[in-house]
N, C-alpha and C positions, 0 to 999 in steps of 0.2 A: 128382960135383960136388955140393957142397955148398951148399942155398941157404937164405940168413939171412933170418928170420922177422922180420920189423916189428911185430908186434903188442905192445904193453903193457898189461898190465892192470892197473888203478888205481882205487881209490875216490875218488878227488881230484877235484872239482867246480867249478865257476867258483862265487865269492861271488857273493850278491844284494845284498851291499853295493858289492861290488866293480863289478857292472855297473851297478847305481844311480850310484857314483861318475864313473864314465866319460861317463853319459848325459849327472850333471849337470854336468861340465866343457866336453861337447860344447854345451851349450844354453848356456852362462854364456860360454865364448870367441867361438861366433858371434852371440849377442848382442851383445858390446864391439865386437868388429869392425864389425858394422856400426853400430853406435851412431856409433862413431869414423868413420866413410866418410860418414855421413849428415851430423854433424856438421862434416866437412870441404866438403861438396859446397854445404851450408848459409852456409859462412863464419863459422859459430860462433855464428849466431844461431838458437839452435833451441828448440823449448815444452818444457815441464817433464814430459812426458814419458819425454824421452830420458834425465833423469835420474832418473827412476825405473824405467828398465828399469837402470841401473847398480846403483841402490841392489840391486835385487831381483836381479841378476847378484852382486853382492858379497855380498851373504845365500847366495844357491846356491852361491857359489862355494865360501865356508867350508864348510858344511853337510858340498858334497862331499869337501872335502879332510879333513875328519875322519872319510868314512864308507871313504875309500881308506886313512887312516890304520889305522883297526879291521880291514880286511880284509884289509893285510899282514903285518896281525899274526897273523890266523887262520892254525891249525895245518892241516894236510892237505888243505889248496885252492891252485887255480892263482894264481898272482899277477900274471899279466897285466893283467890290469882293475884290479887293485887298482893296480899302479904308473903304468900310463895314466890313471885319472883321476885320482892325485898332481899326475901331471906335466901335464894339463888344466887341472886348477883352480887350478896354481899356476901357470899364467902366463895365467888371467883375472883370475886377482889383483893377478899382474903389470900387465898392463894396466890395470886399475882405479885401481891405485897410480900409474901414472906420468899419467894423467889425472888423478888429484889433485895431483899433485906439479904438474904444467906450469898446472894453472888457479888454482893459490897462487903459483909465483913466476917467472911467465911474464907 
């Protein structure tokens, strides 16, 4: 009986941009969320606060999406992180944007 070895051996590394990028989509999405739950619990009247954890959420938000951007691009690294915090940042973004979009023409 013949039994198949699992082992791979690879010099392929996770990015530190890649994992930077994921950290900062995780901090920028559950920021908006609750931004959004607070301001709904609030009724829409909330301190100027809340809209600068948005602003500073849409600054991390870009930042990250350009550091997942570079690290998918890296050659001979894993791309997990890189593609999760794409897909992080790009829909704190998303949510960013549709809060602006509904308090213009809402």
């Amino acid at each position: 009986m013949s039994q198949k070895k699992n082992y791979m051996f690879t010099n392929r590394r996770h990015s530190k941009k890649a994992i930077m990028s994921t950290v900062f989509g995780v901090l920028c999405t559950v920021s908006m969320v609750i931004v959004i739950v607070m301001s709904y619990v609030r009724d829409g009247d909330v301190p100027v606060g809340y809209g600068f954890t948005g602003l500073f959420a849409a600054v991390l938000s870009l930042v990250g999406l350009l550091l997942g951007i570079y690290a998918v691009r890296e050659t001979d690294r894993f791309k997990l992180f890189g593609w999760l915090g794409i897909l992080l940042n790009g829909a704190g973004l998303a949510m960013i944007s549709g809060v602006l979009y509904m308090a213009a023409y809402l």
